[in-house]
N, C-alpha and C positions, 0 to 999 in steps of 0.2 A: 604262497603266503608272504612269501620276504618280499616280492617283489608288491607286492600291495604296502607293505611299512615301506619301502623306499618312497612308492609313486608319494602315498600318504609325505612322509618325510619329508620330500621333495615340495609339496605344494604349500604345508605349511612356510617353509621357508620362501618357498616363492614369495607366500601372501604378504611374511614379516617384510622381506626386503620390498613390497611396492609401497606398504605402508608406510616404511622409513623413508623412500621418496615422497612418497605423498606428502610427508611431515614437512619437510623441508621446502614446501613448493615447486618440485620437480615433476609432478604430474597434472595435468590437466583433471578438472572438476568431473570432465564427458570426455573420453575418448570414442576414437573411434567407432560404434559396434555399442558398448559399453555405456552405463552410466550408474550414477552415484548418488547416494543419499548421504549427506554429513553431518555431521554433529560436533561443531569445535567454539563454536562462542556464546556467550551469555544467551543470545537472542537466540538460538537453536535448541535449547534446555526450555525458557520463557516460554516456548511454543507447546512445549509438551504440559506431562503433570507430575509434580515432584511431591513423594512424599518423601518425609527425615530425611531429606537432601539439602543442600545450599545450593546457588554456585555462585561464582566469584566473577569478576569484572572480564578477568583472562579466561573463562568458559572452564572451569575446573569442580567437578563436580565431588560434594565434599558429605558425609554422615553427620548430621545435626540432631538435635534434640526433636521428639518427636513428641507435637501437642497432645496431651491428657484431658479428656472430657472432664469437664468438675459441672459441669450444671446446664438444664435447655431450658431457656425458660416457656416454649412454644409459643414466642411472638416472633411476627415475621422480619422486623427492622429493631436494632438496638442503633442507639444513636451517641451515646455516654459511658462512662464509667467510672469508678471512684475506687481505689484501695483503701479500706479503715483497720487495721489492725488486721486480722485474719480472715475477713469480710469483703468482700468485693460488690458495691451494687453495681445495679447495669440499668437506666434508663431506656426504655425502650418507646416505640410510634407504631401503628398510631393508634392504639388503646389507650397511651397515658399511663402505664404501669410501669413501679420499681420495685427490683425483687435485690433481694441480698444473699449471697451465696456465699459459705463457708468453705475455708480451704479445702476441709473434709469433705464438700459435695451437697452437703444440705444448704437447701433453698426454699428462701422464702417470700413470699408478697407481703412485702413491705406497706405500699400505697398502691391505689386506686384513682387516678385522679380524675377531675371531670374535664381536662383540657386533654386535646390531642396527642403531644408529645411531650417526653419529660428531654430536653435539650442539655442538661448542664448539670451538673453535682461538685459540691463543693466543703471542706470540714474545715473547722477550727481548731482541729489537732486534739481537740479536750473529747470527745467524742461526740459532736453534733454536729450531725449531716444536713446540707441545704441542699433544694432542689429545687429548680427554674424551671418551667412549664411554658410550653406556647400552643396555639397563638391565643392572645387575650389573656397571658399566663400570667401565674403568680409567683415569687418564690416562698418557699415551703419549708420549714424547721423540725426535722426528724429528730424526736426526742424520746428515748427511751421505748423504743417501738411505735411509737404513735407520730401522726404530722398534722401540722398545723399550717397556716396562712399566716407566716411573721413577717408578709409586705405584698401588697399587690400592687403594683408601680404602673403607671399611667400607660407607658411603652406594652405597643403589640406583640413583639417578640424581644425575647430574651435569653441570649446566644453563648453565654461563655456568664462560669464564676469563679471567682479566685477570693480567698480570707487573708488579709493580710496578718500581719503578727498579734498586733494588736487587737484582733477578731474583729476589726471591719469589713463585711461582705462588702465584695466589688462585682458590679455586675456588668455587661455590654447586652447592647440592643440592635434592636432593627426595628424599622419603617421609620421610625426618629433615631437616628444614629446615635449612640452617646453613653461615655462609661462612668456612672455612679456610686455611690457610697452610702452606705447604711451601715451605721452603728448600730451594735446590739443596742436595746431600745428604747430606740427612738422611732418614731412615728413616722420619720419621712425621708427621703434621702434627696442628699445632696449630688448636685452634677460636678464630675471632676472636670471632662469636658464636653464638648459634643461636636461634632464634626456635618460639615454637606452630603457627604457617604450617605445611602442608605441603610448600610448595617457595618455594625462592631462585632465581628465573627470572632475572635478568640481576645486572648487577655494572655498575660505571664506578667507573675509579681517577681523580677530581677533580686538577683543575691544582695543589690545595694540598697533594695528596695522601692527602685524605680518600678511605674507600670508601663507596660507597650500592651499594645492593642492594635490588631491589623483588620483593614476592613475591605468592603467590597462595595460599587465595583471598581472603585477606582485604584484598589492594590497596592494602598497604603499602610504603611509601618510608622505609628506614630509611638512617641517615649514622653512621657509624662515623670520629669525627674520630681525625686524626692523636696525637690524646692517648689515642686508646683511649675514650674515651668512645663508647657508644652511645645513640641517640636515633631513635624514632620522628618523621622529620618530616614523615611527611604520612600521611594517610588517605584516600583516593582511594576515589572511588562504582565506581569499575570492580573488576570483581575478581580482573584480573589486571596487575600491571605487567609487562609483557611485554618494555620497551627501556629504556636510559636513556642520555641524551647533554646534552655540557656544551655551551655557546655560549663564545665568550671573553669576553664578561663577568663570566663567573661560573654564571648560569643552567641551572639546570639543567633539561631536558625528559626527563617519562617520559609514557612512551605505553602507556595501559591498556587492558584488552581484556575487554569482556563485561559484563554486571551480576549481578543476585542475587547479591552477595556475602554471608555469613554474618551475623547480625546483630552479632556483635563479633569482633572480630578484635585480638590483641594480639603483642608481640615481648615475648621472653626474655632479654637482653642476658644472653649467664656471662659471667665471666674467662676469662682464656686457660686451655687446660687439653690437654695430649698427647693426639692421639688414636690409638690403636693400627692396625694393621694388624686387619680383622675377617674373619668370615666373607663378608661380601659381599653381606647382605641386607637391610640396613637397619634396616629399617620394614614395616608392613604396609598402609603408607597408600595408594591408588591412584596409578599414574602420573599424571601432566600432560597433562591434556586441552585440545583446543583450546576455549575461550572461547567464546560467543554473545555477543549485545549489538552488536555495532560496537564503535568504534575510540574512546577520545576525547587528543586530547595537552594534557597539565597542565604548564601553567609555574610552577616555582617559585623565584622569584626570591631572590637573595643580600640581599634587604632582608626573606625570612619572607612575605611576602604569593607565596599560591598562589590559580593560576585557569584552570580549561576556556580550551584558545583555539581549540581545532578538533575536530571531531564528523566522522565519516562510520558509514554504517549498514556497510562492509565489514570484514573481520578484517584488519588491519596485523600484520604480521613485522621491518620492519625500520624504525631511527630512528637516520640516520647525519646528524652534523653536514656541512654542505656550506655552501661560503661564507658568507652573515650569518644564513642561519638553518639549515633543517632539512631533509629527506626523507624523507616516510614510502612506503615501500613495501605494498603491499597487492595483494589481489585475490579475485575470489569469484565466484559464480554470478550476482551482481547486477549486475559487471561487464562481462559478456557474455566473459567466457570470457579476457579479457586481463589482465596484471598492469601494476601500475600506478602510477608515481611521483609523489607531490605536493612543491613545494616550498612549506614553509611557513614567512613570516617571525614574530620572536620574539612581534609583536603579533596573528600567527593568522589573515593575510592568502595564501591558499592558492590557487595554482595548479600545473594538471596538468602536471608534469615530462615525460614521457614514458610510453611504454608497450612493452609487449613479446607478443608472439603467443601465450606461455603464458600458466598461469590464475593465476598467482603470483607476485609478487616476494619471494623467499627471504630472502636476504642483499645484502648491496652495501658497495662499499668506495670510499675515496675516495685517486686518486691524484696525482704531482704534475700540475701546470699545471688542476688541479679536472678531471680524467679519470674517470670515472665506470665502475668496474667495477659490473657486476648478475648477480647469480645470481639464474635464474628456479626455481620447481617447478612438477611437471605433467611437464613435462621438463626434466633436470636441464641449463641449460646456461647459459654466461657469455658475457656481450654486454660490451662497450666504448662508453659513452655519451662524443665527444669534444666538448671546448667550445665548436664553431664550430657553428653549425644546417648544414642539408643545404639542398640546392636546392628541394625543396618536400614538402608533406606531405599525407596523404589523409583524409577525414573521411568515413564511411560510413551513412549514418542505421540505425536501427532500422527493422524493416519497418513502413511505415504502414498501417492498417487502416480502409477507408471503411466496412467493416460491408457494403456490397455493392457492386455492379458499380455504378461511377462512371455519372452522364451526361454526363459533359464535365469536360477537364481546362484549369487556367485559369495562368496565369503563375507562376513561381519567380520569388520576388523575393530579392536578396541588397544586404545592406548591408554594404559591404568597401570595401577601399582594395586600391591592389595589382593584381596578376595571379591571377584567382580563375574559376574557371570551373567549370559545374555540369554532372550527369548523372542522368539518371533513365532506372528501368526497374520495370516493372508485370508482373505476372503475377493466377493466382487460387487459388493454392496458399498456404500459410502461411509456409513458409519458401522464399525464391530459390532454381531448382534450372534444370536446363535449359528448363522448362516455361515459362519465363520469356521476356519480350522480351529481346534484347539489350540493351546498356548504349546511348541516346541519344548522338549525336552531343554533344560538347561546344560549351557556350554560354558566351559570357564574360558575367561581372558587368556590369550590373548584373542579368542576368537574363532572361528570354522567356516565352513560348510552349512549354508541357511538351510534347513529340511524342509522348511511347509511348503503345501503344496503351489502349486504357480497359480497367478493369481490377478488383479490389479492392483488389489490395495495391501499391504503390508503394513503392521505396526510392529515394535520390538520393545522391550525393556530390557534393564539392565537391572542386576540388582548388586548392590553395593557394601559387603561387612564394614564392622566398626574400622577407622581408622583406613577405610580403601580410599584413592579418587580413581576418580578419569576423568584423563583432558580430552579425548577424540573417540567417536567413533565412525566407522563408513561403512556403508553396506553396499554391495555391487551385486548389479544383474543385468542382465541384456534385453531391452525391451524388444516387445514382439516387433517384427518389423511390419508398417502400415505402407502400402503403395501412396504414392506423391498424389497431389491432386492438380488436377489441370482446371483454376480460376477462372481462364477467362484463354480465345483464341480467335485474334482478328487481323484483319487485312486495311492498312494504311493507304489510305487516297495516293493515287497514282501520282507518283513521281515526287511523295515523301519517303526518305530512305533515312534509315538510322544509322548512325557512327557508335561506337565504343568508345566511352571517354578514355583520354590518355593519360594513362596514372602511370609514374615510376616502378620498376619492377623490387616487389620487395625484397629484405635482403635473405637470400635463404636457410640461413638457420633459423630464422623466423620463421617462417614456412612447415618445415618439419618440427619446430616448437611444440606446436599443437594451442600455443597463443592466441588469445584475440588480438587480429592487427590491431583494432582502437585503443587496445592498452598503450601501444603506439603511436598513436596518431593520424595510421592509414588507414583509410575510409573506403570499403572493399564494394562493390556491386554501386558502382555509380551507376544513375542513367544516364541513358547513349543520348547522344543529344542529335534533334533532326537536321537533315539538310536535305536541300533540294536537286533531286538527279531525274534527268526525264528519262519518262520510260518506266522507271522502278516501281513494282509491287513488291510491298515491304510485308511480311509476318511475323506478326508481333503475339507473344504468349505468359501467361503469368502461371508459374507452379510450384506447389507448396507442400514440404514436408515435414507432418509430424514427429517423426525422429529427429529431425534437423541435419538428415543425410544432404551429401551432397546430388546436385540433380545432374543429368546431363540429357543432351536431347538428338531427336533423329526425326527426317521430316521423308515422307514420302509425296510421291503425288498421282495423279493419273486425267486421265480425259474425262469429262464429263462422259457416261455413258458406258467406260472401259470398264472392266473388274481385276485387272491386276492394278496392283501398286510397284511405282519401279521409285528404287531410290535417290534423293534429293542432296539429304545431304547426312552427317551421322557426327557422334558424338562432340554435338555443339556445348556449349557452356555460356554463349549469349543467348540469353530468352528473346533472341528475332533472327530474321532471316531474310535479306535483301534481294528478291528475284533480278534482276540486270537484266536489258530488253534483250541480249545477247543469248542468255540462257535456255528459255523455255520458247518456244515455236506461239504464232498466235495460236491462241485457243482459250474453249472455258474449262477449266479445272477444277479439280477437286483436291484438299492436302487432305493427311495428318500425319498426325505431331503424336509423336510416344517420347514419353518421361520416363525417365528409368532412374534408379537410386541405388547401382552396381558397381557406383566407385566408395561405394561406404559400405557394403556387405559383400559379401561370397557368392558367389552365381548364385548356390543353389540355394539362398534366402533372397536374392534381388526382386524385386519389386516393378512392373510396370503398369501407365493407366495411359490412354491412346485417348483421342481427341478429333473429329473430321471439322473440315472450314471448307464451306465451295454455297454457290460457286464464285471462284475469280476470273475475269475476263482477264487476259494476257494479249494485247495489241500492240503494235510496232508501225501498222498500216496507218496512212496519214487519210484524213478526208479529201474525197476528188472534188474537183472544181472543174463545171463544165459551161461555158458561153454555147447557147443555144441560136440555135439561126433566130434573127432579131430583125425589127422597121426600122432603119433608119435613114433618116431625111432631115434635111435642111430646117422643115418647120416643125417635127417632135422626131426624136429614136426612143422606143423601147428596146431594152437591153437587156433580154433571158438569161440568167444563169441559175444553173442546177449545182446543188451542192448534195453528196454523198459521204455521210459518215461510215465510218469504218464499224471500229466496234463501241466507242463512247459515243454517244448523244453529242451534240452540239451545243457549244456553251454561248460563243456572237459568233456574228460575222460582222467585218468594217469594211466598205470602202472610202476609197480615195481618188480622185478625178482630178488628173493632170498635174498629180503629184503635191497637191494640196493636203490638207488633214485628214487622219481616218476619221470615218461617220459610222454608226453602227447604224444598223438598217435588220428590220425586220422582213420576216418570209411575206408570200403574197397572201396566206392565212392567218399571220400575222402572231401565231407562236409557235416556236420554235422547240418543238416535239418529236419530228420526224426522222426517219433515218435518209429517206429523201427531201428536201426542199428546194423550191423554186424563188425564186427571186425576180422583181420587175424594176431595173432602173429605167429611168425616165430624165431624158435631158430636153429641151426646147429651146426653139433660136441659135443653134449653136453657128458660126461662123464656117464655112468651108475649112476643114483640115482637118489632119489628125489630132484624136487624142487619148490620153492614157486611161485605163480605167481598171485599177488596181483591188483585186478583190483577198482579205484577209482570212481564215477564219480560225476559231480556238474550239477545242473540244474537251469536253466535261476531262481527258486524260492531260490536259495540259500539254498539248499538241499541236504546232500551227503550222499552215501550211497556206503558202497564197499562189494566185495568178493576174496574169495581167492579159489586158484586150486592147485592140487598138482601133480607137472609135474614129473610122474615116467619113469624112460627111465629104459630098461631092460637089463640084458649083450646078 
């Protein structure tokens, strides 16, 4: 028994001290044998699913306030929202309904309207609620429970309202760009300005009382000062301004959405000018579609300097000021189906606010004591985020995938402070279903011994008391070991031969680092580059392992026809192998080639997968050249010669006559097919004497071999 608390004893501490290497960057992600599942930065938390969690920019996982259902309205998209007093409505698509919901949870339908979507809400502080409708919308004056039609404006869509002090409603549009004014009433409203944009996607009435309005697509940030003056002040890569909200300095934050914006994009500033009651259709320009790209939020500062301070690859909805900085709400497919709050301070220092079960965060509102109302979409409903965090909060991983059935499962290690404890459960389906193990007994930080049984897929949580973090966690196992696989296995045209390119030898504490040389700079498994050697049968192989073990190779051979294998050559580490005319005897042969993956495990887990290549012909013999008894005379000589291939085919044959040019010349069948061919030169007229008659020839092995004749003519 003691000796079980010591082994015990002993391995904890083992685990603590790899972990504190690990910390530091002193161990490799995959060791040898071994590998690793991690969890240390933002984007590894992002992946999973966080309830009453945060986490922070440095990957630090923190207990937050955990959302409070106050109202569903069962429509599938909310699009808006409004804080009035203790009231929250929520604009919802695409029924065209608004319902108002009590902080206490009672909810009610407000309106019904006959247009698709309610886009916009907006108060005069006195208590009377407006509401913009699209497409073909109107806006609509919610008084004393009842709504009316107080302006139906010529424009097809109608995107953003803002009331100034004064209770002039200000509205922006789409398919005719352009942000207007309507006085309570009055009959008609006036254009403040209007711009070439197809739409005026939001508004903010500034603390000085300036208007900005950002539109699409060209991702413009235009300020309409309090003098009436209009001005283009920013040009934004994004090409939708989607939000815009002020900080109490001044600053202001617009949050864009998307890229490929048009290549120019400009604003129209008119004078004021009446605009009539119309028919109702605007424009012909398309509605407002949601944006690609991701997210990015632009600070543009009350000093003229504008600058990127936060990027995410999801589409953002909402940009409501909260305390010293901001909130972006967002969510997507990437986010694994949850919506999702950042708090981002003005220098773009962002952490995960909260989250919510649907796949949206819609609208959000902010009330007194910093009370955090949210409308989600996906399904339409309102949550109560209050200022105090909850008791604790749940952190779910992604599924992990060892690619196949583990050999063993090795320690969770967690780096936290706090009350933190972990769980895991395995299965060998893709996604968790009941096929599944149960959820593991809970283990406290720092960590153990993973229980579930062996597996492929693994998922784990962590669960987190008030007041706990963690900044890391890692879980180790040793994946099953998969034999290599052998690609591909061929034999290179005779008397192509490969080299190993010449690389510097690296320096050896790199080596045993267990580093990527390209952190480096050195570029490991060059290809070998060809050159020409006569004679050489080159074998060339490609193979590949799923572990990412190292390979090494062993090549046998034998005779066509023999049944033993005798060995070639062994524990290669270049994928070819350069036969030398020297080496193997003519003949036709048979390889193979075994892969083995025994310099990265233990014998008794090594891996091998074997490969045959034949046949190859191995020759060294030159083709014969043989001058046949031939006619010759004064007035024609034919000139027989027999040519004999070895073991290639015959690629030309040239002659040459008294040492003039080669001529290539054809057989007397006239293609050249055979392993024998005959040949018929023909000379006429020749003068008494000798003369040369040089025969060349080349073989499919890149082989040449000549003779000469001496063609005596008599008087």
């Amino acid at each position: 028994m003691l000796k079980q608390k010591n082994t015990a004893w002993f391995c904890v501490n083992v685990a603590a001290a790899l972990f504190w290497l690990w910390s530091l960057g002193a161990l490799p992600a995959r060791a040898e044998g071994a590998a690793f599942w991690e969890a240390a930065r933002k984007e590894d938390y992002l992946s999973g699913r966080l309830v009453g969690l945060s986490v922070s920019d440095n990957g630090i996982l923190r207990v937050v306030p955990t959302p409070q259902l106050l109202g569903d309205t069962q429509q599938p998209f909310a699009l808006c929202s409004l804080l009035v007093g203790q009231d929250v409505y929520i604009g919802t698509g695409h029924d065209g309904k608004l319902f108002k919901v009590a902080t206490n949870g009672t909810m009610t339908l407000v309106a019904d309207f006959e247009e698709l979507d309610v886009t916009a809400l907006a108060t005069d502080g006195k208590g009377t609620v407006f509401a913009a409708t699209s497409p073909d919308g109107k806006i609509y004056q919610l008084t004393g429970g009842s709504a009316r039609v107080a302006y139906d404006p010529p424009e097809k869509y109608i995107w953003a309202l803002e009331c100034l002090a004064d209770g002039t409603l200000v509205y922006a549009t789409g398919a005719k760009a352009g942000v207007f004014a309507l006085v309570r009433g009055e009959m008609a409203a006036r254009a403040l300005f209007t711009t070439d944009e197809s739409n005026i996607t939001s508004l903010l009435v500034a603390q000085d009382g300036a208007i900005w309005a950002g539109t699409d697509p060209g991702g413009l940030v235009i300020r309409m000062a309090p003098d009436k003056t209009v001005t283009a002040v920013f040009d934004a890569p994004s090409r939708e301004i989607r939000q815009l909200a002020q900080l109490a300095d001044g600053t202001v934050l617009a949050l864009g959405i998307g890229d490929g914006k048009p290549a120019a994009a400009t604003s129209s500033p008119v004078t004021s000018a009446d605009v009539t009651t119309g028919d109702g259709e605007g424009g012909a320009s398309p509605p407002l579609r949601p944006a690609s790209g991701g997210t990015t939020l632009y600070r543009l500062g009350s000093d003229g300097r504008q600058a990127p301070i936060w990027t995410t690859g999801d589409t953002a909805t909402v940009l409501v000021r909260w305390q010293a900085g901001v909130l972006v709400g967002l969510g997507s497919g990437a986010s694994g189906g949850q919506g999702r709050l950042f708090f981002i301070t003005p220098d773009g220092q962002a952490s995960l606010f909260g989250t919510v079960d649907e796949e949206r965060v819609a609208a959000a509102s902010v009330g007194a004591n910093d009370a955090l109302y949210v409308v989600t979409s996906g399904l339409a409903k309102l949550y109560r985020l209050g200022p105090e965090n909850q008791n604790e909060g749940v952190f779910t991983s992604a599924v992990q995938d060892a690619k196949a059935l583990v050999e063993a499962w090795g320690y969770c290690y967690l780096e936290s402070k706090g009350d933190v404890v972990f769980q895991t459960r395995t299965g060998n389906t893709q996604s968790p279903s009941s096929l599944w193990s149960d959820w593991s007994a809970e283990t406290p930080s720092p960590g153990g011994m993973i229980r579930s049984p062996k597996a492929r897929f693994l998922q784990w949580r962590i669960r987190l008391k008030k007041g706990a973090e963690v900044t890391a966690v890692r879980i180790a196992y040793l994946p099953k070991n998969l034999p290599p696989v052998i690609t591909s296995f061929s034999v290179l045209p005779v008397g192509v031969a490969l080299q190993e390119a010449v690389m510097p030898p690296p320096d050896p504490s790199l080596v045993t680092s267990g580093l990527d040389p390209l952190q480096f700079g050195i570029i490991a498994n060059q290809p070998p580059r060809k050159v020409f050697q006569r004679g050489a049968r080159t074998l060339q192989w490609q193979a590949e392992d799923k572990n990412g073990d190292t390979l090494t190779y062993r090549l046998a051979y034998r005779l066509r026809g023999q049944t033993n294998w005798k060995p070639l050559a062994e524990k290669l580490r270049n994928p070819f192998f350069v036969i030398t005319p020297e080496l193997l005897p003519d003949g036709t042969y048979e390889f193979q080639l075994e892969v083995s993956d025994s310099a990265s495990n233990p014998t008794a887990l090594a891996l091998t997968s074997t490969q045959l290549l034949g046949p190859v012909i191995i020759n060294n013999r030159l083709p014969k050249i043989t001058f046949l008894p031939s006619v010759i005379s004064e007035k024609e000589s034919k000139l027989k010669v027999e040519i004999l291939a070895a073991a290639f085919p015959l690629k030309s044959v040239e002659v040459a006559f008294n040492g003039g040019d080669w001529e290539l010349i054809y057989p007397d069948d006239l293609v050249l097919d055979s392993a024998s061919e005959t040949f018929t030169l023909t000379y006429r007229q020749l003068l008494p004497g000798e003369y040369l008659v040089s025969i060349r020839v080349l073989d499919a092995a890149l082989q040449t071999t000549s003779e000469k004749f001496i063609l005596a003519i008599k008087p």
